[in-house]
FIFIMI-475925 format. One record per residue (C-alpha): chain; z, x, y; residue in one letter. Coordinates in nm, 4 decimals, m for minus. Example, Ala and Ser with C-alpha at 12.3 -4.5 7.8 and 13.67 -1.06 7.14 Angstrom:
2
PT cadena       zz       xx       yy residuo
PT      A   0.7800   1.2300  m0.4500       A
PT      A   0.7140   1.3670  m0.1060       S
end
This chain:
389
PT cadena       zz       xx       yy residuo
PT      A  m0.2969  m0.4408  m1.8232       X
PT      A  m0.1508  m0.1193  m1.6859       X
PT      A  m0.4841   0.0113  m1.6624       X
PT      A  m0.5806  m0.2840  m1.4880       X
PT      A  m0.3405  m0.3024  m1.2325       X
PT      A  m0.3819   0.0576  m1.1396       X
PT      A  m0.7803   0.0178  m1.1054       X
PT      A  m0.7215  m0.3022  m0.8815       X
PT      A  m0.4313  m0.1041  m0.6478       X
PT      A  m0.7117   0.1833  m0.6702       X
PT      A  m0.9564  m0.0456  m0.4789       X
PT      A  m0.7622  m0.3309  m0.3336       X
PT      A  m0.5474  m0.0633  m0.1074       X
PT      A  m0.6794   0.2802  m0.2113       X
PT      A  m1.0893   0.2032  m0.1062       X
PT      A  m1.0927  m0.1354   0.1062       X
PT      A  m0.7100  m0.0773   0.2618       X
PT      A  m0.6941   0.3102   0.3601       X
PT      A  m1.0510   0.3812   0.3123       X
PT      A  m1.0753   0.1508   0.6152       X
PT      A  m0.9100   0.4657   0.8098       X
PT      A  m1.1296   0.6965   0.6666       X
PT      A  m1.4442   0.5377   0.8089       X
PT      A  m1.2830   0.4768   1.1141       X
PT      A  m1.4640   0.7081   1.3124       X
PT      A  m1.8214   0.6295   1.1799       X
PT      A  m1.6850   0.2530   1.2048       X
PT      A  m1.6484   0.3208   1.5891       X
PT      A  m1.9355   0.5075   1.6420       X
PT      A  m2.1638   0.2160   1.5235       X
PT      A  m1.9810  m0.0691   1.6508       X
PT      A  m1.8198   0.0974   1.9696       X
PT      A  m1.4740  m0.0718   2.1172       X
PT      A  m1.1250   0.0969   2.1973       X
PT      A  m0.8770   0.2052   1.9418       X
PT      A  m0.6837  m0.0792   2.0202       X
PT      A  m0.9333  m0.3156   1.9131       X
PT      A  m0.9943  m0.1124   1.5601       X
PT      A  m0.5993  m0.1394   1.5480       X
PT      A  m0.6227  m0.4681   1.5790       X
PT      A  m0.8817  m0.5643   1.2900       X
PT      A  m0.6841  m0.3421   1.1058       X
PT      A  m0.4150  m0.6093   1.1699       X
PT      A  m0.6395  m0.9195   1.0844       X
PT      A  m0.6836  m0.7198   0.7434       X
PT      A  m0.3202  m0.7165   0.6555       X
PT      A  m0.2154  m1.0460   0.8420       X
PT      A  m0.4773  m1.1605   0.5364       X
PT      A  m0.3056  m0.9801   0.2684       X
PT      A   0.0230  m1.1064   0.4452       X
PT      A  m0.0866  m1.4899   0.3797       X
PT      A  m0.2776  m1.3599   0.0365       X
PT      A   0.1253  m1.2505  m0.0896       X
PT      A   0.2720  m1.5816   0.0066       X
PT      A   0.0281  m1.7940  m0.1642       X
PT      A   0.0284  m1.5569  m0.4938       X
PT      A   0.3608  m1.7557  m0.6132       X
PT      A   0.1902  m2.0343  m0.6252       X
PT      A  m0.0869  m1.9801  m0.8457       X
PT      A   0.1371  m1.7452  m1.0530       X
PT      A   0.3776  m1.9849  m1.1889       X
PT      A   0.1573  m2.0273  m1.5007       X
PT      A   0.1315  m1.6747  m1.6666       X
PT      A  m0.1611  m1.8123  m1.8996       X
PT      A  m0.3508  m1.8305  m1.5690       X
PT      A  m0.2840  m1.5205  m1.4202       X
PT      A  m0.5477  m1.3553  m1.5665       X
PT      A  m0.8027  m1.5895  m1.4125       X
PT      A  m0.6492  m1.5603  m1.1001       X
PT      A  m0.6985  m1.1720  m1.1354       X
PT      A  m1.0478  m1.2455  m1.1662       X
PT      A  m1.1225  m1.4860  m0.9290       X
PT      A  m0.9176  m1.2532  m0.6586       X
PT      A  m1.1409  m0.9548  m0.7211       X
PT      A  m1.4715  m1.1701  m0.6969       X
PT      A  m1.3770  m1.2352  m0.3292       X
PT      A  m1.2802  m0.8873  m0.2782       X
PT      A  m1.6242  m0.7649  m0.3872       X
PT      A  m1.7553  m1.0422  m0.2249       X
PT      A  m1.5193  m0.9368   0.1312       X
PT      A  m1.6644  m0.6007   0.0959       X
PT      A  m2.0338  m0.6845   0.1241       X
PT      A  m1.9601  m0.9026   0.4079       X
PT      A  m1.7542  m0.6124   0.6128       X
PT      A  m2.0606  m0.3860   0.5079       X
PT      A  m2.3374  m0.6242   0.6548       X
PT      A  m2.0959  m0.7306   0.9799       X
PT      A  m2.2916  m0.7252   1.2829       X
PT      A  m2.0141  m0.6450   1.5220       X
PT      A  m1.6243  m0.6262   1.5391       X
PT      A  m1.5609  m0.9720   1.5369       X
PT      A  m1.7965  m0.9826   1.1942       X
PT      A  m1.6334  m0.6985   1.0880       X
PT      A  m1.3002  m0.8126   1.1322       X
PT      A  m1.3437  m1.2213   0.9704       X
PT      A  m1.4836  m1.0390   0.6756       X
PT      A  m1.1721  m0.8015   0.6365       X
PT      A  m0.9250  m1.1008   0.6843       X
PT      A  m1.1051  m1.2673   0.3592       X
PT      A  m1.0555  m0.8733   0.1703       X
PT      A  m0.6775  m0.9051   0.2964       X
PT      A  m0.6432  m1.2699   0.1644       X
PT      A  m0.7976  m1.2119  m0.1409       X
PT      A  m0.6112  m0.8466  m0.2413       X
PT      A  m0.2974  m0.9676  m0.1266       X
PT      A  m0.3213  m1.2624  m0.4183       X
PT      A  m0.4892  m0.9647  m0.6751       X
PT      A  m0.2119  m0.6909  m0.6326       X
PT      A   0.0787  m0.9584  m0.6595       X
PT      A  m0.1048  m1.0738  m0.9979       X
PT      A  m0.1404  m0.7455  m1.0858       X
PT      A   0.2160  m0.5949  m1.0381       X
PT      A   0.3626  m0.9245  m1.2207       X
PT      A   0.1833  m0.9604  m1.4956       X
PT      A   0.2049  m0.5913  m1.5536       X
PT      A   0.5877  m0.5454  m1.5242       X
PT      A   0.6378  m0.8238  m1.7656       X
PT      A   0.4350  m0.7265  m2.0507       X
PT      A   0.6800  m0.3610  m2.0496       X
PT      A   1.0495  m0.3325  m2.1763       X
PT      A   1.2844  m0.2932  m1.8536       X
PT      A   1.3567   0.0313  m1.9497       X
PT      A   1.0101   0.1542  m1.8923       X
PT      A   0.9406  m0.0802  m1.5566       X
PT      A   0.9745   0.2515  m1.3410       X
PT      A   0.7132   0.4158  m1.5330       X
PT      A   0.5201   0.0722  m1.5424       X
PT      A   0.5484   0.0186  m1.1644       X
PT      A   0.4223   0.4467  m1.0956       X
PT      A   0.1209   0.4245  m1.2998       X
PT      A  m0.0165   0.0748  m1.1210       X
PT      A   0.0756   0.2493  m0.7603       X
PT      A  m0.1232   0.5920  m0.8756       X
PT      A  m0.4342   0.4021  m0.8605       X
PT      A  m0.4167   0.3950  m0.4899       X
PT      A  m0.4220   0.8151  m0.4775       X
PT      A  m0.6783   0.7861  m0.7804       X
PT      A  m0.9019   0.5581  m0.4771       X
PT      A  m0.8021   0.7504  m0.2311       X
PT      A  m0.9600   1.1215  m0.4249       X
PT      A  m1.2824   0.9017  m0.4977       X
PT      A  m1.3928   0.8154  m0.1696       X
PT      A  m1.3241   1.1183  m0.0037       X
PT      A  m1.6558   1.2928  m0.0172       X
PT      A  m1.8041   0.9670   0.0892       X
PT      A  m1.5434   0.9137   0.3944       X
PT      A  m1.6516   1.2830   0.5186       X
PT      A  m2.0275   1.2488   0.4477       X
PT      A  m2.0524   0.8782   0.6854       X
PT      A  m1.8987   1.1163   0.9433       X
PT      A  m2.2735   1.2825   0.9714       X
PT      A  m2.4434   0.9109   1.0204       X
PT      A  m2.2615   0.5921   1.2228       X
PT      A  m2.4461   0.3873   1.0203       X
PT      A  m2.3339   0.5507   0.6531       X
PT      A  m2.0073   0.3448   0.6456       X
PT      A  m2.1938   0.0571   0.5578       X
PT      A  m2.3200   0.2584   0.2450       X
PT      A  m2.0280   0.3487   0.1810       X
PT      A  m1.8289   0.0229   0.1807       X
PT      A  m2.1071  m0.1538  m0.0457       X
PT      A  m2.0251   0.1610  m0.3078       X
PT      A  m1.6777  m0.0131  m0.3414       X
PT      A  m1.8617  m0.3466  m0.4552       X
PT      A  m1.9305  m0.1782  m0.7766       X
PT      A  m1.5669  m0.0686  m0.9342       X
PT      A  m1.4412  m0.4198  m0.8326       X
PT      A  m1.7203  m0.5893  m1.0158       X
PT      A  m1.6191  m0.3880  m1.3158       X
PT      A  m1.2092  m0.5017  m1.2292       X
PT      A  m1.3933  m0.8586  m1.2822       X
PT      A  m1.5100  m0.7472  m1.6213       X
PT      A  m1.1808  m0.5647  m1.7587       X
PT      A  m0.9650  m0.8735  m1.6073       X
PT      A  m1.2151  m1.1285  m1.7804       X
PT      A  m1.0943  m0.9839  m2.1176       X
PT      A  m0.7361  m1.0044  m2.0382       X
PT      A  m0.4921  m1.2700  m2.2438       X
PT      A  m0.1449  m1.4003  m2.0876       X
PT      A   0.1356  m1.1947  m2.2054       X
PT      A   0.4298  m1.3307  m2.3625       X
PT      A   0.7394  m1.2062  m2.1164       X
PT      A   0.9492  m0.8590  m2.2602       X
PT      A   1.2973  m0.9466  m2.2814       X
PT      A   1.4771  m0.8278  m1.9467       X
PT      A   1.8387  m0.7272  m1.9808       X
PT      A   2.1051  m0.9360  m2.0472       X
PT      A   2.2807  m1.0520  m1.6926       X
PT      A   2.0718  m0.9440  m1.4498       X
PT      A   1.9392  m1.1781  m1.1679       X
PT      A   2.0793  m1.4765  m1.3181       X
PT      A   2.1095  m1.7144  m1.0002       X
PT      A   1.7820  m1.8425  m0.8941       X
PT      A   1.5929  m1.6948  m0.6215       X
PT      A   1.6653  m1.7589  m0.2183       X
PT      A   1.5162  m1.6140   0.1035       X
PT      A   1.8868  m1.5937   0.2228       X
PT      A   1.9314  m1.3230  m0.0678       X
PT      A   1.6648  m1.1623   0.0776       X
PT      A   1.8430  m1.0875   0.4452       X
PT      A   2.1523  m1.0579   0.3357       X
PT      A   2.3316  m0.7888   0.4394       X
PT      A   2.2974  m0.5717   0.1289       X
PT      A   1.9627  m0.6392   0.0505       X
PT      A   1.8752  m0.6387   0.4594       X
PT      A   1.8352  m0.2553   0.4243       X
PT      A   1.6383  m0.2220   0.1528       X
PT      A   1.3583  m0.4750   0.2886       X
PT      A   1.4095  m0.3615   0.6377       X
PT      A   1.3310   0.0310   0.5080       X
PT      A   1.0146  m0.1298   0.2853       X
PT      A   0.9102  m0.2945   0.6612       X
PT      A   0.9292   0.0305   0.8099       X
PT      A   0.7283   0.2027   0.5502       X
PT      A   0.4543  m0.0734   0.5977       X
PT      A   0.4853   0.0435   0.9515       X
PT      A   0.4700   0.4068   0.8773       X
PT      A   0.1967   0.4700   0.6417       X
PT      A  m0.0179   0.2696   0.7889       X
PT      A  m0.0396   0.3788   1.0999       X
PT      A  m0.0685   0.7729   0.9573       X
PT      A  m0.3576   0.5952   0.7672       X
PT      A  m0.5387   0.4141   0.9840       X
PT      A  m0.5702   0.6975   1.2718       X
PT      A  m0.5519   1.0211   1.1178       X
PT      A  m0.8997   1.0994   1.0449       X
PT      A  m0.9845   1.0027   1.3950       X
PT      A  m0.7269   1.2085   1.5224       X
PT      A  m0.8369   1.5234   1.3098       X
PT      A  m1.2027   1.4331   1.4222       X
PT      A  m1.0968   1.4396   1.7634       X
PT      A  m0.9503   1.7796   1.7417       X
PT      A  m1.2621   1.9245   1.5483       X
PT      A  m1.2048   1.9219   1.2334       X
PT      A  m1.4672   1.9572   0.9912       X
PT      A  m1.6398   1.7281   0.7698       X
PT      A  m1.5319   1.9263   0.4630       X
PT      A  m1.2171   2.0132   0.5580       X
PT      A  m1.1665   1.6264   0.6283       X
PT      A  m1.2775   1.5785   0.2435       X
PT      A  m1.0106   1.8217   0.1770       X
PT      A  m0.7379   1.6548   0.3662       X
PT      A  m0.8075   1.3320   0.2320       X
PT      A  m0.8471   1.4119  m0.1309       X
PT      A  m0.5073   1.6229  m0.0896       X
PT      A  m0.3748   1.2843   0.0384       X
PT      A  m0.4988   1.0926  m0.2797       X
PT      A  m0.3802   1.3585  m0.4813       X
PT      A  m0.0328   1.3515  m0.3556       X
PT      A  m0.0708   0.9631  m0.3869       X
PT      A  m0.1198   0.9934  m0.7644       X
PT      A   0.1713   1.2300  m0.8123       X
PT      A   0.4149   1.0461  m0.5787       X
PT      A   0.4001   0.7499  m0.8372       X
PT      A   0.4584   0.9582  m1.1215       X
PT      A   0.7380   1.1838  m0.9196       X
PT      A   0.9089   0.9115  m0.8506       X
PT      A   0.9988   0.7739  m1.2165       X
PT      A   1.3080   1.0330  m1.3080       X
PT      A   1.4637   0.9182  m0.9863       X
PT      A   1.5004   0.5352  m1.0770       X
PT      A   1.6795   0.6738  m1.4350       X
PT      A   2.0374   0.7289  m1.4223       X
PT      A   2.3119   0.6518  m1.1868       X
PT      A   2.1342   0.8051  m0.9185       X
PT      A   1.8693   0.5053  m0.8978       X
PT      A   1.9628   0.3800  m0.6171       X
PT      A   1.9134   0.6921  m0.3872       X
PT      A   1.5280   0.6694  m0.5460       X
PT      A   1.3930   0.5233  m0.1843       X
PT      A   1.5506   0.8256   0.0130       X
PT      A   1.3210   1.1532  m0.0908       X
PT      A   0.9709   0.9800  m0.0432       X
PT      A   1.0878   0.8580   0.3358       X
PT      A   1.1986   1.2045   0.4129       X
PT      A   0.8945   1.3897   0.2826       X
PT      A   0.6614   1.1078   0.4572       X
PT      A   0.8273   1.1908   0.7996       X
PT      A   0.7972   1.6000   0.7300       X
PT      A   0.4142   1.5335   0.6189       X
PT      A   0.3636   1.3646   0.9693       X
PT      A   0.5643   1.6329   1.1920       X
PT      A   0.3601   1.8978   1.0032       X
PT      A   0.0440   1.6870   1.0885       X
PT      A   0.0712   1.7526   1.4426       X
PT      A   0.0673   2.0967   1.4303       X
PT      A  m0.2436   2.3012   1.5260       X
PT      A  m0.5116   2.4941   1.2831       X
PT      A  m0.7109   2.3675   0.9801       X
PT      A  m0.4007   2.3872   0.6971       X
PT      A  m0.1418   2.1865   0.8770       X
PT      A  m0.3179   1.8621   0.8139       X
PT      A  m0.3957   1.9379   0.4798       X
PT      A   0.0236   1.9906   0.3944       X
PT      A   0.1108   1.7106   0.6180       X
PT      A  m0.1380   1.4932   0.3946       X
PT      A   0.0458   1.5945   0.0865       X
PT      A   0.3769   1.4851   0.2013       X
PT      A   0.2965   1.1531   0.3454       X
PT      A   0.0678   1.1328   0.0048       X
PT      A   0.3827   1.1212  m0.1857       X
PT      A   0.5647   0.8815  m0.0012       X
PT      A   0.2710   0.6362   0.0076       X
PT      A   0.2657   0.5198  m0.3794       X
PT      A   0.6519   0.6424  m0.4002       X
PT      A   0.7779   0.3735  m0.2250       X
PT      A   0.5997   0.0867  m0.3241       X
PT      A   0.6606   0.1847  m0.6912       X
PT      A   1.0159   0.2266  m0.6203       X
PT      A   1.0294  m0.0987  m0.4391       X
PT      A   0.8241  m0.2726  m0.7154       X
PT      A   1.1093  m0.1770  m0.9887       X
PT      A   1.3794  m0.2700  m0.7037       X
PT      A   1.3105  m0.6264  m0.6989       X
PT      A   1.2037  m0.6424  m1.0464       X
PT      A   1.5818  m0.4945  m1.1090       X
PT      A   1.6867  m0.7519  m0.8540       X
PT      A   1.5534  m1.0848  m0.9982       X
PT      A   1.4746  m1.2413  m1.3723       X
PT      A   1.1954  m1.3261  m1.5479       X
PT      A   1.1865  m1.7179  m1.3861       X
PT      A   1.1971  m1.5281  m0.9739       X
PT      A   1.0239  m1.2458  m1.0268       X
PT      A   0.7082  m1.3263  m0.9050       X
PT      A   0.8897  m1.4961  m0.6180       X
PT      A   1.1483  m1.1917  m0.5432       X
PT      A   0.8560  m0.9383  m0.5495       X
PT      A   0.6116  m1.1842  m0.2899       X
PT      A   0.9164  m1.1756  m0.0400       X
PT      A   0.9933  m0.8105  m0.0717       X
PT      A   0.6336  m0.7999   0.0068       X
PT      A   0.5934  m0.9997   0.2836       X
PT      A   0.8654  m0.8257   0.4721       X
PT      A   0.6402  m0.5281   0.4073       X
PT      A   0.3456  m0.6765   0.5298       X
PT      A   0.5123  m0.8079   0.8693       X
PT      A   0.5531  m0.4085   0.8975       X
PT      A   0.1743  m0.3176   0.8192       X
PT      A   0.1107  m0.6050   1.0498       X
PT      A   0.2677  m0.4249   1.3617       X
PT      A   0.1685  m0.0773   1.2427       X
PT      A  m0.2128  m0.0913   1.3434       X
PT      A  m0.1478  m0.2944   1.6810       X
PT      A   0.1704  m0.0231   1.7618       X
PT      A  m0.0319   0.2598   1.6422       X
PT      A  m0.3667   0.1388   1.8167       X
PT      A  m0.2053   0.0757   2.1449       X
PT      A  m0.0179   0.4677   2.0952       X
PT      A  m0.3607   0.5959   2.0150       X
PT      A  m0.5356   0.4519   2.3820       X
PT      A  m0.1883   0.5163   2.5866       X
PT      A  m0.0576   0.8334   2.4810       X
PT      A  m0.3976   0.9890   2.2589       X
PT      A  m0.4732   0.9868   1.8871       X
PT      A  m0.2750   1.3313   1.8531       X
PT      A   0.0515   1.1217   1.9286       X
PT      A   0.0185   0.8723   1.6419       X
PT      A   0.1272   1.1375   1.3539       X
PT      A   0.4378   1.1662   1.5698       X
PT      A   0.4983   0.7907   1.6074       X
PT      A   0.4663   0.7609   1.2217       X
PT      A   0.7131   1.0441   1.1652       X
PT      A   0.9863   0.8140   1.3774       X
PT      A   0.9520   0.5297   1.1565       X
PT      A   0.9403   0.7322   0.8591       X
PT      A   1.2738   0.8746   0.9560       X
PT      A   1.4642   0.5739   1.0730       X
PT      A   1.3299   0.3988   0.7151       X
PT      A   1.5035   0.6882   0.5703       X
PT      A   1.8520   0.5862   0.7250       X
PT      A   1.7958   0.2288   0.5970       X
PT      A   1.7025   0.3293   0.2704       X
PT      A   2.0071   0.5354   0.2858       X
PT      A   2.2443   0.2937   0.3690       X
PT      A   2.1146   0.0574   0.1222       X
PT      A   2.2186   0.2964  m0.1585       X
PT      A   2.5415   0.3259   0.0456       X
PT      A   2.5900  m0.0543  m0.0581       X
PT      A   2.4599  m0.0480  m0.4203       X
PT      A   2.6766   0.2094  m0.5213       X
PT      A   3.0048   0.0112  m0.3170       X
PT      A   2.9990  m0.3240  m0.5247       X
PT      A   3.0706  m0.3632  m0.8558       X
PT      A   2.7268  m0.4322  m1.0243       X
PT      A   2.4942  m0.1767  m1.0983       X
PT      A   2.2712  m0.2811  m0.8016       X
PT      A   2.2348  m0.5410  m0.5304       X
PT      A   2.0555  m0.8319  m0.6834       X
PT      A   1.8219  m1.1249  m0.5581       X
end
């Protein structure tokens, strides 16, 4: 199941989420329209996965059925990605990526559940990193292809129907899946049911308010930075090299991240990755051929870093019975940030020029930081281990 969570992460956000960025420019050359507008399908994509999160509870509350709803989740995202690969125009393009969002929005929720609960807690953090790695492990894949539909407009439609393939094989490995009786989870934790109040309150406010930022954040690093390094003239290889440094970063963020949710010192886990995505994005912006390339590495880390800390969070948070629940909400705070990020980042990118985006990125990176920060501030004040839903 771990394997198969980390495949669908690999192409539900590492090839049809970011990979989106990647093809950006080739996207644009093909189809024409502002920044803005590629900002705002963007958007439509996540406002998908957005409404994809909240429905996931529902078909999750059987866990003999997850496994079919694993399947029938990555059958529309195959099916999402031929349609964004045959769209016409950017109001084709953008329908089709609403139905990806919808559908991987229902697959990584399925995903992330069923695979925390068939691990002891103690080994949820390591659980949670090796499902997020398979975002860097998509992201190192389609690089060569990302730089190489930078010679052509019309490659990224190649391109986007080579992703059909790995989620037809997802379809394959989930179809041979069983449900999973539940691991025990640890004796007094998250025994009061579930609430959206729990959510906002005011010592779990900072912990989903720094998981909104991120969603901000990342995404708009993602979405623009190839077109920003494009714009300044950066090679097609060295573009390969920046994004598979990214990926690679990606992969080792998820695993980095593991001895920091051990020990006393867990709930400081969400500080590091914000810091080292804001340094990634400063260094970004600086001029030459190598700066990207380290600024990709840093914002690589804090890309599967923070989801798999924020994964084990609310799974520390909530029981067995609200899991699925506690993680959807966590989630959909985080999607109301990737939500703004593409429309914020898009309207930066016409207003103020691409090279101004890494920048804007940095900011939120930073101020998630301070959240994160005060939200281990609060943990560590009260008398239970953590802050629970």
């Amino acid at each position: 199941m771990l394997a198969v969570a980390a495949l669908a992460i690999g192409i539900d956000i590492g090839l049809a989420r970011l990979g989106y960025g990647l093809l950006l420019p080739a996207i644009r050359a093909d189809l024409g329209g502002s920044y803005g507008v590629y900002g705002a399908i963007g958007a439509a994509h996540l406002a998908g996965y957005l409404g994809g999160t909240l429905c996931a509870p529902r078909f999750l509350r059987d866990r003999a059925h997850i496994p079919r709803v694993i399947v029938v989740s990555q059958l529309l995202v195959a099916a999402s990605l031929a349609a964004s690969a045959a769209a016409a125009g950017v109001v084709l393009l953008g329908a089709a990526r609403v139905g990806l969002g919808l559908a991987s929005g229902v697959g990584v929720a399925a995903v992330i559940t069923d695979a925390l609960e068939r691990v002891p807690v103690a080994r949820r953090g390591f659980a949670s990193a090796v499902a997020w790695s398979g975002a860097g492990l998509g992201l190192v894949v389609s690089a060569p292809a990302g730089a190489w539909s930078l010679g052509d407009p019309s490659r990224w439609r190649i391109v986007t129907l080579l992703a059909v393939l790995p989620a037809l094989l997802l379809v394959l490995l989930a179809a041979r899946l069983r449900a999973h009786v539940v691991a025990a989870s640890a004796p007094g934790t998250g025994d009061s049911p579930f609430s959206w109040r729990d959510v906002l309150r005011s010592r779990n406010a900072f912990f989903v308010g720094a998981y909104a930022a991120f969603g901000i954040a990342y995404i708009s690093y993602a979405t623009f930075a190839v077109a920003a390094f494009a714009a300044r003239g950066l090679a097609p290889p060295v573009v390969t090299v920046v994004w598979s440094a990214f990926g690679a970063a990606t992969i080792a963020g998820a695993f980095g991240v593991v001895p920091l949710l051990r020990g006393g010192s867990a709930r400081f886990a969400f500080v590091p990755p914000f810091l080292t995505g804001a340094l990634g994005c400063v260094i970004s912006g600086l001029p030459g051929a190598v700066a990207p390339v380290a600024g990709a590495l840093c914002v690589g880390v804090g890309l599967s870093a923070i989801p798999a800390v924020a994964s084990a969070f609310a799974r520390m948070r909530s029981d067995a019975a609200t899991a699925a629940v506690a993680f959807t909400a966590v989630t959909t705070v985080f999607g109301v940030g990737q939500l703004l990020g593409p429309l914020a980042a898009g309207f930066v990118a016409d207003h103020a020029g691409l090279a101004t985006v890494p920048a804007f990125a940095g900011a939120v990176f930073a101020a998630g930081a301070l959240l994160a920060a005060v939200d281990a501030s609060l943990a560590g004040a009260t008398r239970a281990p953590r802050p629970r839903f």
